[in-house]
N, C-alpha and C positions, 0 to 999 in steps of 0.2 A: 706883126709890126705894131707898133705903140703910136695908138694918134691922141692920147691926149684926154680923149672919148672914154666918157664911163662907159658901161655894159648898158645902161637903158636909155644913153645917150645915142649910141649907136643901132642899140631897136627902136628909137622911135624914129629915127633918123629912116631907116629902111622901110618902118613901116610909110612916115610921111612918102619917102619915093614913088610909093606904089599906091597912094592916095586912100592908104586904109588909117589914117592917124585924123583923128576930127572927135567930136563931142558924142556924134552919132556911132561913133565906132568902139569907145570905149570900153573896156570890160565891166561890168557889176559885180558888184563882191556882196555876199551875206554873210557877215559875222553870225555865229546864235552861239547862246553864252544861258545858263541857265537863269537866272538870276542879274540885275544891275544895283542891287542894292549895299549902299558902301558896306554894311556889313559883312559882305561876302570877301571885302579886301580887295587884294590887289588886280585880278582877272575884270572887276566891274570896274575899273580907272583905266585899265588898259587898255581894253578893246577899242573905248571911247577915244581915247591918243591916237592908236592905230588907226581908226575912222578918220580922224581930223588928216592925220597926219595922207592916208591915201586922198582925200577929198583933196587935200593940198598938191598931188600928184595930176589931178584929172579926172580920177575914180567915181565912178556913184557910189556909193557908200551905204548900205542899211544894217542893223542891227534888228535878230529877231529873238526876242526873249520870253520871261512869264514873269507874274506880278509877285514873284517869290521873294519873302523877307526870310531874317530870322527868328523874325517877331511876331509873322504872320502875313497877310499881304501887303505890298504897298501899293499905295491910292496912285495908280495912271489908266489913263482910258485906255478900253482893252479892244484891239482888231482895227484899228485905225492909228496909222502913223502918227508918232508924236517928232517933236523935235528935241531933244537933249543935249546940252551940249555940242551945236548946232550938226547933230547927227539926228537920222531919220531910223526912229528905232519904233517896233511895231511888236507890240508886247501882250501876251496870251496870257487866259487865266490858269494858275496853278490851280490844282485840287487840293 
C-alpha cells in the first residue's frame, strides 16, 4: 500500500517508535579515499559532497585519508582531525 512515505521516511519513522532514532543512535560512516588532493579529480570533490550531504541526513561523517599529491605531499596536519569543507577528515602520512 502507498502512503506517501519515502523508504527512509518510513525507517526512521519505525525506528523513532521503538525510540532507537536520536543523535546517540546514529550510525558513523568512514569514507577513506587515498588521496583529497584536486589533482586526483573527481573521487576527492565527491566524497566531500557525500560527507556534507549525509551530515545533512544526521550522520557523523569522517574522512580518512594520506597527505598524497601528485606533486608530492600536501601540507595538513597529520593524525589529528582537521576540518575540510566542513567535513572531519583525519589524514595519515604517505611514504
Amino acid at each position: 500500500m502507498y502512503t506517501g512515505e519515502t523508504k527512509s521516511e518510513r525507517v526512521s519513522s519505525r525506528l523513532r517508535s521503538k525510540g532507537l532514532y536520536g543523535k546517540e543512535n546514529l550510525m558513523k560512516i568512514l569514507h577513506v579515499i587515498p588521496g583529497l588532493s584536486p589533482l586526483f579529480g573527481g573521487p576527492s570533490k565527491a566524497v566531500l559532497e557525500m560527507c556534507r550531504a549525509l551530515q545533512g541526513r544526521g550522520f557523523e561523517v569522517s574522512v580518512a585519508t594520506t597527505d598524497a599529491d601528485v606533486q608530492g605531499n600536501i601540507s595538513i596536519p597529520l593524525g589529528r582531525p582537521v576540518t575540510m569543507d566542513d567535513v572531519t577528515v583525519w589524514c595519515f602520512p604517505c611514504p
